[in-house]
Structures are given as structure tokens and as C-alpha cells.
N, CA, C and O of each residue as an XYZ file, in Angstrom:
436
protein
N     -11.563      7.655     25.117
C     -12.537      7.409     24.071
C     -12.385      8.435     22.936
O     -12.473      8.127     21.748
N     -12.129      9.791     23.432
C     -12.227     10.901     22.348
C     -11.215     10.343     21.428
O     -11.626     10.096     20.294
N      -9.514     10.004     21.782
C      -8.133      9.737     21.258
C      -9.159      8.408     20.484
O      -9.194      8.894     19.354
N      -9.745      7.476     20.401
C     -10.085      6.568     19.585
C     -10.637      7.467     18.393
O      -9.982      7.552     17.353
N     -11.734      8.076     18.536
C     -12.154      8.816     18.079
C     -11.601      9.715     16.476
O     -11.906      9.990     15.316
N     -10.653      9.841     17.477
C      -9.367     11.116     16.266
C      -9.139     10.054     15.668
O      -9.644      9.819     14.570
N      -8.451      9.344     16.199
C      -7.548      7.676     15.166
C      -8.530      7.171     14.473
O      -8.133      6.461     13.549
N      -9.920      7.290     14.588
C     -10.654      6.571     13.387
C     -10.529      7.524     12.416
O     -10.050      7.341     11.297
N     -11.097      8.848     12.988
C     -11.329      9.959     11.984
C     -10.256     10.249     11.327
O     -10.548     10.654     10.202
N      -8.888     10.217     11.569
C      -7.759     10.296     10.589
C      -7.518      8.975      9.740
O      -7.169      8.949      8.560
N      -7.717      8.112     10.389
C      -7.691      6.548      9.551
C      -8.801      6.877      8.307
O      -8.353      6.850      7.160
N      -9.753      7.082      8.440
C     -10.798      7.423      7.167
C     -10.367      8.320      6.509
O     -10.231      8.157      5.296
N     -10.099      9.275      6.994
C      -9.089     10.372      6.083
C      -8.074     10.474      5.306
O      -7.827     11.390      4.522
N      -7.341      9.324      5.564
C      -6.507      9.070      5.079
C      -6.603      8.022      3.942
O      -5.829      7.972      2.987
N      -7.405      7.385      4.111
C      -8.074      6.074      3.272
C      -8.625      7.127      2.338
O      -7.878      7.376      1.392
N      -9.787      7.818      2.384
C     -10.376      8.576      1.108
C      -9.170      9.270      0.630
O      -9.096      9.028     -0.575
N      -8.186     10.020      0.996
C      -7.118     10.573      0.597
C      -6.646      9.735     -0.328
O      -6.765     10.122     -1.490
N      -5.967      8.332     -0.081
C      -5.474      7.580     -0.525
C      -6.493      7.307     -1.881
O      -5.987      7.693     -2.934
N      -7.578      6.821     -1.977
C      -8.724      6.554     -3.272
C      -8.597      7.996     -4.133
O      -8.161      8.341     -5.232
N      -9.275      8.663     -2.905
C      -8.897     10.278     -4.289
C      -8.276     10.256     -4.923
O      -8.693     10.395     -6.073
N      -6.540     10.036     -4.687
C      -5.308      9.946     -5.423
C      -5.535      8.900     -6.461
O      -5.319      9.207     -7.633
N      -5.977      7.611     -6.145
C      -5.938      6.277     -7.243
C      -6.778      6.925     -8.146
O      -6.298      6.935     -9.280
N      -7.699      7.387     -8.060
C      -9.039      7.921     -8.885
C      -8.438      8.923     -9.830
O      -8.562      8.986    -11.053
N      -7.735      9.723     -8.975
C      -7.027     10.779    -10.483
C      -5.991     10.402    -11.305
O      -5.618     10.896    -12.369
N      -5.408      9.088    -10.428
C      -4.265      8.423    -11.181
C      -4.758      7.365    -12.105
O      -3.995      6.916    -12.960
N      -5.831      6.990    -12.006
C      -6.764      6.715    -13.241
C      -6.846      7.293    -14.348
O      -6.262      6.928    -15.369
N      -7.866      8.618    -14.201
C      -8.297      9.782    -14.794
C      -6.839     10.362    -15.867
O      -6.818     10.716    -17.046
N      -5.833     10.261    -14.918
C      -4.577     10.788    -15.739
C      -3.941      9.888    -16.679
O      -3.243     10.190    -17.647
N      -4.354      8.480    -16.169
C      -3.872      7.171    -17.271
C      -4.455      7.154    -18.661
O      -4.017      6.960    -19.795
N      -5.975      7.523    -17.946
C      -6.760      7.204    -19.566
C      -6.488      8.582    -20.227
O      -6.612      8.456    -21.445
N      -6.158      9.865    -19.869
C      -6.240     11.092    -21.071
C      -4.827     11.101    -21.410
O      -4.425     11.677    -22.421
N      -3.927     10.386    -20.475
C      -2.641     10.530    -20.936
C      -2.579      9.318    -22.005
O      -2.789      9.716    -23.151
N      -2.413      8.360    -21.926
C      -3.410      7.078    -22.942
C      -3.165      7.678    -24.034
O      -2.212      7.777    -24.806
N      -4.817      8.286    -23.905
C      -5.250      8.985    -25.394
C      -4.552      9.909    -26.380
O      -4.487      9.922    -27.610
N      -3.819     11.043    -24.962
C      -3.090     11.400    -25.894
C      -1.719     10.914    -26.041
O      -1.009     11.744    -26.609
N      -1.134      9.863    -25.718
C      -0.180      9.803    -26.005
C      -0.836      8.754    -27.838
O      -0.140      8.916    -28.841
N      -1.589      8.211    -27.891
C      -1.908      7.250    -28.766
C      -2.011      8.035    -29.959
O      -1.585      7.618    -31.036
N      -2.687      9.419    -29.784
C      -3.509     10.576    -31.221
C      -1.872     11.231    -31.661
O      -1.642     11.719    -32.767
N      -0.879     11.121    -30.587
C       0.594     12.006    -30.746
C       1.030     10.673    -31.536
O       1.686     10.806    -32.569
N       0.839      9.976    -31.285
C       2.011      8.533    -32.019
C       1.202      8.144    -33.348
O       1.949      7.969    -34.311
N       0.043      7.998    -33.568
C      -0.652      7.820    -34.557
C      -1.028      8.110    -35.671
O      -0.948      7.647    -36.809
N      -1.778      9.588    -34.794
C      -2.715     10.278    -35.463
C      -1.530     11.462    -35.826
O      -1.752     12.058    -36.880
N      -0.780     11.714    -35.374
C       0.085     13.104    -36.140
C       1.611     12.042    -35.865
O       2.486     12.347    -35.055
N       1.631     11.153    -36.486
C       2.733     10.138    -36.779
C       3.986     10.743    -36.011
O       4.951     10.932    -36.751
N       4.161     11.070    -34.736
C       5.105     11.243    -34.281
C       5.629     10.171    -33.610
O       4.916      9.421    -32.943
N       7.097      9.996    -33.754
C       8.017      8.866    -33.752
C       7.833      7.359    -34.457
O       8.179      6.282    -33.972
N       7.307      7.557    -35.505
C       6.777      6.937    -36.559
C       8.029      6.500    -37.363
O       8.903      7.310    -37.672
N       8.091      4.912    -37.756
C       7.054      3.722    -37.669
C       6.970      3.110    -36.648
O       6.304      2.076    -36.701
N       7.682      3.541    -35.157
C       6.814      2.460    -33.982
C       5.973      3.047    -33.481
O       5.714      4.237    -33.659
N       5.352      2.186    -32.684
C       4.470      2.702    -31.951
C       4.373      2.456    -30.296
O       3.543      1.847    -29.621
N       5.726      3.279    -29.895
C       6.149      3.522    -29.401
C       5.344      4.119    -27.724
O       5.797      4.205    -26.583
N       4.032      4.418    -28.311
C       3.455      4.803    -26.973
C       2.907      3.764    -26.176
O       2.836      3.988    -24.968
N       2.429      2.466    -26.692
C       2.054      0.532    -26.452
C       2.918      0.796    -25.156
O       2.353      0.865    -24.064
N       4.550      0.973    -25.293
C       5.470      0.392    -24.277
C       5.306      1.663    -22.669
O       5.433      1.460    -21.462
N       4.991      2.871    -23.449
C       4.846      3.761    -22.201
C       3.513      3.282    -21.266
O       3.333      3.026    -20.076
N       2.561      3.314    -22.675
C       1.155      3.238    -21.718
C       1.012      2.116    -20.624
O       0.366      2.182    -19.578
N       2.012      0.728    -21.264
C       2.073     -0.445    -20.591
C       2.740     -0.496    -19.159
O       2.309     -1.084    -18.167
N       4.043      0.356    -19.298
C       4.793      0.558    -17.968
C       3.639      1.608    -16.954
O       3.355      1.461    -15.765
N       3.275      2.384    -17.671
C       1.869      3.554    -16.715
C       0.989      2.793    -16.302
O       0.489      3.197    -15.252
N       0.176      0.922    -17.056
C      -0.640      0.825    -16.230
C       0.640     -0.257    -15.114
O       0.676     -0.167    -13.887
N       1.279     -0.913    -15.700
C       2.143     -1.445    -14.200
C       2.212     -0.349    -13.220
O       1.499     -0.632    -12.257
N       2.585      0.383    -13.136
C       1.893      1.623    -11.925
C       1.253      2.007    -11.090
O       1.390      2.304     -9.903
N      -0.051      1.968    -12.345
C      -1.596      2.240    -11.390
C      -1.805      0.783    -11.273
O      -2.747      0.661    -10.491
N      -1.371     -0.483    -11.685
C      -1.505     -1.476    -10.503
C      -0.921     -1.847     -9.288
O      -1.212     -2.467     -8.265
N       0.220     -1.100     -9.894
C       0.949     -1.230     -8.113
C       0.507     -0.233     -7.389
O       0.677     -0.480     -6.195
N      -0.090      1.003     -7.617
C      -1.065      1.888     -6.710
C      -2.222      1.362     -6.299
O      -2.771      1.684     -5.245
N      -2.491      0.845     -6.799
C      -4.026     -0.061     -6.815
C      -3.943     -1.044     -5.575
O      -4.721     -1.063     -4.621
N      -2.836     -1.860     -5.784
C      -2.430     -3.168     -5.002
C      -2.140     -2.246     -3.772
O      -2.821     -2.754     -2.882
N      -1.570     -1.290     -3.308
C      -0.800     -0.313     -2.027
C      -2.387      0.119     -1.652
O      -2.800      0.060     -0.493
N      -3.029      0.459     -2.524
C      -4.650      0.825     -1.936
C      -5.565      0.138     -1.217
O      -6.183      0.256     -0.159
N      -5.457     -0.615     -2.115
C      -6.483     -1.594     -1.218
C      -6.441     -2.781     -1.125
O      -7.484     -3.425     -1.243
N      -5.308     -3.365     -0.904
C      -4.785     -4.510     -0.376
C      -3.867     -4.583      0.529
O      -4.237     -5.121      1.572
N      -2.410     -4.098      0.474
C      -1.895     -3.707      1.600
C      -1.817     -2.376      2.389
O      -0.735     -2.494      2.963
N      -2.281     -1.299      2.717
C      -3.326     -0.506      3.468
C      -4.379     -1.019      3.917
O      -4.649     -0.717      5.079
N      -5.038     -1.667      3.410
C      -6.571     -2.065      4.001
C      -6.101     -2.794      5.190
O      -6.428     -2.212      6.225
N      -5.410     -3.928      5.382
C      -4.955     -4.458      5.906
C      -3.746     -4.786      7.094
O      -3.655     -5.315      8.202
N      -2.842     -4.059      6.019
C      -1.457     -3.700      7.232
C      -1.898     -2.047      7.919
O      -1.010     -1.199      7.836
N      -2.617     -1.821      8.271
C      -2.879     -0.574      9.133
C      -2.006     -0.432     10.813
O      -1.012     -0.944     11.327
N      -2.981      0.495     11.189
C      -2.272      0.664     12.437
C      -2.933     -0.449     13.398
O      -2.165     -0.905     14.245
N      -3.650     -0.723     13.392
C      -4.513     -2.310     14.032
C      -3.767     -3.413     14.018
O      -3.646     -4.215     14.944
N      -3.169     -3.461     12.760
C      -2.127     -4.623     12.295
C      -1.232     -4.382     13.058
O      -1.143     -5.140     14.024
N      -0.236     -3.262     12.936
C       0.493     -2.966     13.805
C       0.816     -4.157     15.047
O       1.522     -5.100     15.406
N      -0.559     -3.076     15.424
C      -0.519     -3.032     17.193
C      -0.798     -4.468     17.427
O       0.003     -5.142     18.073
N      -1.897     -4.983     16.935
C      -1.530     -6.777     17.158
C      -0.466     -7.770     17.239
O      -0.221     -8.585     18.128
N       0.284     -7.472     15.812
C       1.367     -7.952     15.457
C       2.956     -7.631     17.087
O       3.694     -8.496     17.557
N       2.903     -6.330     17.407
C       3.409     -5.685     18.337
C       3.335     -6.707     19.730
O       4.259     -7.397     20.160
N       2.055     -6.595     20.251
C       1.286     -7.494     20.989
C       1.272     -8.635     21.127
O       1.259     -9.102     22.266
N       1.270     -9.539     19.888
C       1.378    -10.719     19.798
C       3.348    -10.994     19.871
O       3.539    -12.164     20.204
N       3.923    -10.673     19.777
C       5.352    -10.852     19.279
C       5.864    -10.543     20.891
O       6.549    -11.282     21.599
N       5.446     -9.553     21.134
C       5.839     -8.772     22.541
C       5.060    -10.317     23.700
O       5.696    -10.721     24.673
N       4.201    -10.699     23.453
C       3.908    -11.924     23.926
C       4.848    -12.979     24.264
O       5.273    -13.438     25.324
N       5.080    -13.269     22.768
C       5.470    -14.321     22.604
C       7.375    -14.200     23.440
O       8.052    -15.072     23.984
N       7.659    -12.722     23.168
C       9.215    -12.893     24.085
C       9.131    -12.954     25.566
O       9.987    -13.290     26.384
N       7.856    -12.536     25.735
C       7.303    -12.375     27.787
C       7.467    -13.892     27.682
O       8.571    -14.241     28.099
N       6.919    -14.611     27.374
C       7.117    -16.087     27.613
C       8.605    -17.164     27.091
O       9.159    -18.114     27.645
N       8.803    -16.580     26.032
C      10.582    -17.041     26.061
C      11.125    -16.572     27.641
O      11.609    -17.365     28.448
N      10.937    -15.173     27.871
C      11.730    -15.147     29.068
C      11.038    -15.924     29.805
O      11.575    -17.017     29.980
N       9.707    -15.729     30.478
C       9.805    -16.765     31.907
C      10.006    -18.322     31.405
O      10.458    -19.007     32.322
N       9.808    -18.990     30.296
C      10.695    -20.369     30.217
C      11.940    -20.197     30.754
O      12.324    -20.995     31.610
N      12.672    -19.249     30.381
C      14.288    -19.401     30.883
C      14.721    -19.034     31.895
O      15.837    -19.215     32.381
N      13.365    -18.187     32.481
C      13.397    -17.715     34.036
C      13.584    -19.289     34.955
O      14.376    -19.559     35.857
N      12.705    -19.988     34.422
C      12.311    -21.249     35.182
C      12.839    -22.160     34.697
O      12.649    -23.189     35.346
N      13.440    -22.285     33.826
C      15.249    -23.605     33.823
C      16.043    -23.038     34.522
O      16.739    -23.773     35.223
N      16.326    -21.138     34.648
C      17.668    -21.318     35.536
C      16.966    -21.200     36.903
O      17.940    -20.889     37.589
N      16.453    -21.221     37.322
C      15.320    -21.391     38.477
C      15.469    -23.094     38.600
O      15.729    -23.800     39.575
N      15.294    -23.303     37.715
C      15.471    -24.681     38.094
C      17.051    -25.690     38.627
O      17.307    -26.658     39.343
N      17.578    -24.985     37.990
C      18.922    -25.115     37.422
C      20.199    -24.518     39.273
O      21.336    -24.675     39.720
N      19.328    -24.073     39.498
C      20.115    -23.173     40.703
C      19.840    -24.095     41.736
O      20.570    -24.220     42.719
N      18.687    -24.819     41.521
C      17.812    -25.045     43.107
C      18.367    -26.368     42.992
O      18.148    -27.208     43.865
């Protein structure tokens, strides 16, 4: 019971770990954003494009694919997943074998 115990308490730990990180990788999108927008703009550096549109755009493809790893596949493919998936598969070959146990079983007699 205790070993369940630990495995939740690191599973949560690891989950807020994981949000903490999205949360500052937020936080760092929007001031990096800003300043990349006041550097391209506002003190016309690398002027006439505007050149920071294409960075900021690839930064949020990023924090959506951090986003999507957060809380969609983590939430989901965990260690639970795992072990089901494990379980279920590990199943399913216990019974391939005794089918073929019992054709050549059959097969002999």
C-alpha cells in the first residue's frame, strides 16, 4: 500500500512539475513576444520586415506542442496506461499460445 502511495505522490509531482514548466513557457512567450515586437518595431531593427511575426509564430508552434505533451498525452499515456496496455497484450499472447497449445494437442492425438 505504502509503494502505491509513493507512485501517486511522484505521479502528482511530476504532473505539477510538468504545468510549472508550461506556465513559465507561457510567461516567457508573452515577454519574449513583446520584446521581440518593441526590437523590430519600435527601435526598427531589421527593418522593413517584420521579421519577429515568423519567430513569434514558430515559439507559439512550441508552446502548443508543450501544451499538447501536457495535457493530452501525459494525462493519459501514464504509467496506468502502461501497465494496462502491458496486461492486456501480455493477455492476448497467453491465449495465442494455448490456441496452439491445443491444435498441436490436437494434432498429435
Amino acid at each position: 500500500m505504502e509503494k502505491e502511495q509513493h507512485e501517486q505522490y511522484e505521479y502528482a509531482r511530476r504532473r505539477i512539475k510538468q504545468k510549472k514548466n508550461l506556465y513559465f513557457h507561457f510567461v516567457l512567450l508573452a515577454l519574449g513576444s513583446l520584446f521581440l515586437f518593441i526590437v523590430n518595431v519600435l527601435l526598427h531593427f531589421g527593418e522593413p520586415r517584420r521579421w519577429f511575426i515568423w519567430v513569434i509564430t514558430i515559439w507559439v508552434f512550441l508552446f502548443v506542442l508543450h501544451f499538447i505533451k501536457v495535457y493530452i498525452t501525459d494525462r493519459f499515456m501514464n504509467k496506468n496506461w502502461e501497465r494496462n496496455e502491458i496486461d492486456r497484450l501480455v493477455a492476448k499472447q497467453q491465449m495465442r499460445t494455448q490456441q496452439l497449445e491445443l491444435k498441436v494437442t490436437d494434432k498429435l492425438s
